[in-house]
N, C-alpha and C positions, 0 to 999 in steps of 0.2 A: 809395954808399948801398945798403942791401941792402934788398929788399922783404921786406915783413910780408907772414906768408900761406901760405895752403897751394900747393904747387903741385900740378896737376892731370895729371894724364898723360892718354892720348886715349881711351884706352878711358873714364877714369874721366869726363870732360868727355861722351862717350854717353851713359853712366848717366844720369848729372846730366840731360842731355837727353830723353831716353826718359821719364825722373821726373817732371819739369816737365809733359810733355805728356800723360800718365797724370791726374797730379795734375789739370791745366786738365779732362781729361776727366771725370776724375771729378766734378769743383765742375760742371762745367757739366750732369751728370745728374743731379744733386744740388736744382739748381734745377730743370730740370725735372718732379724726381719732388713737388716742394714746389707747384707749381705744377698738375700731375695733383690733388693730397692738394686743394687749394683748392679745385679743379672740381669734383673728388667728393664734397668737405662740401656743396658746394651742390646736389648733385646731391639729393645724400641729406636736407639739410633741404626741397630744393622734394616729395618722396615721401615724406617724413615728413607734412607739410603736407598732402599728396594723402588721404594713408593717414588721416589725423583727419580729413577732409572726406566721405571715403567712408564710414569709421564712423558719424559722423552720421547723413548720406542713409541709410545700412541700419538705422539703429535708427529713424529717422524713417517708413521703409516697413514695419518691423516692427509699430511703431504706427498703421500707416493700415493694414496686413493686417489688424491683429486689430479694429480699429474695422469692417473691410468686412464678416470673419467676424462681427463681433455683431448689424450691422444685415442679414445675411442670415437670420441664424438666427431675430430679429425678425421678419424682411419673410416668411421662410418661415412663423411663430406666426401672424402675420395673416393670411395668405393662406389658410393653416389653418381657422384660423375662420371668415373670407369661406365658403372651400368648403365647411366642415360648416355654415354657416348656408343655404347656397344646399342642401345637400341635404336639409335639415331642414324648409325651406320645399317644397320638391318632394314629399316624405315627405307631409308635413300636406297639402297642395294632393288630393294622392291618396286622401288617408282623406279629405279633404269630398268629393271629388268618389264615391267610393265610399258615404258615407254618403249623397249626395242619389240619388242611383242605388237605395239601399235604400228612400230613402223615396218614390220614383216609387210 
């Protein structure tokens, strides 16, 4: 009976060897890098997530700046007033008291 088939000679039979084991190297970095790619999508959708939480919070503080600058600007109008009514009262205190001082 004759065999079917290529015959191999010894060098070629390394080849083939050497190839197999490149090959296995290579599938098996292969999953690795697939496995990396996974970790990084999660990586990147949990700072994705960050990144839109943080946005928020900054437009949210942007909204309570501008609400603190309106009630200062307020609280500084009243206070305003307060002090020109306290010196307007002091003013007028000084003209009665100088007017009864005339009329001694």
């Amino acid at each position: 009976m004759r065999k079917l088939g290529v015959v191999m000679t010894e060098d070629q039979k390394k080849q083939l060897n050497i190839f197999e084991i490149r090959l296995h190297r290579l599938l098996y970095l292969c999953d690795e890098l697939k496995k990396r790619n996974v970790d990084l999508s999660k990586d990147l959708d949990m700072e994705t997530k960050r990144n839109e939480t943080l946005t928020v919070e900054l437009e949210n503080l942007k909204k309570d700046y501008t609400n603190l600058k309106t009630a200062t600007v307020i609280s500084l109008r009243t206070q305003d007033v307060k002090d020109s009514k306290k010196r307007l009262s002091n003013i007028v205190r000084e003209i009665d008291k100088c007017i009864a001082l005339m009329n001694e």
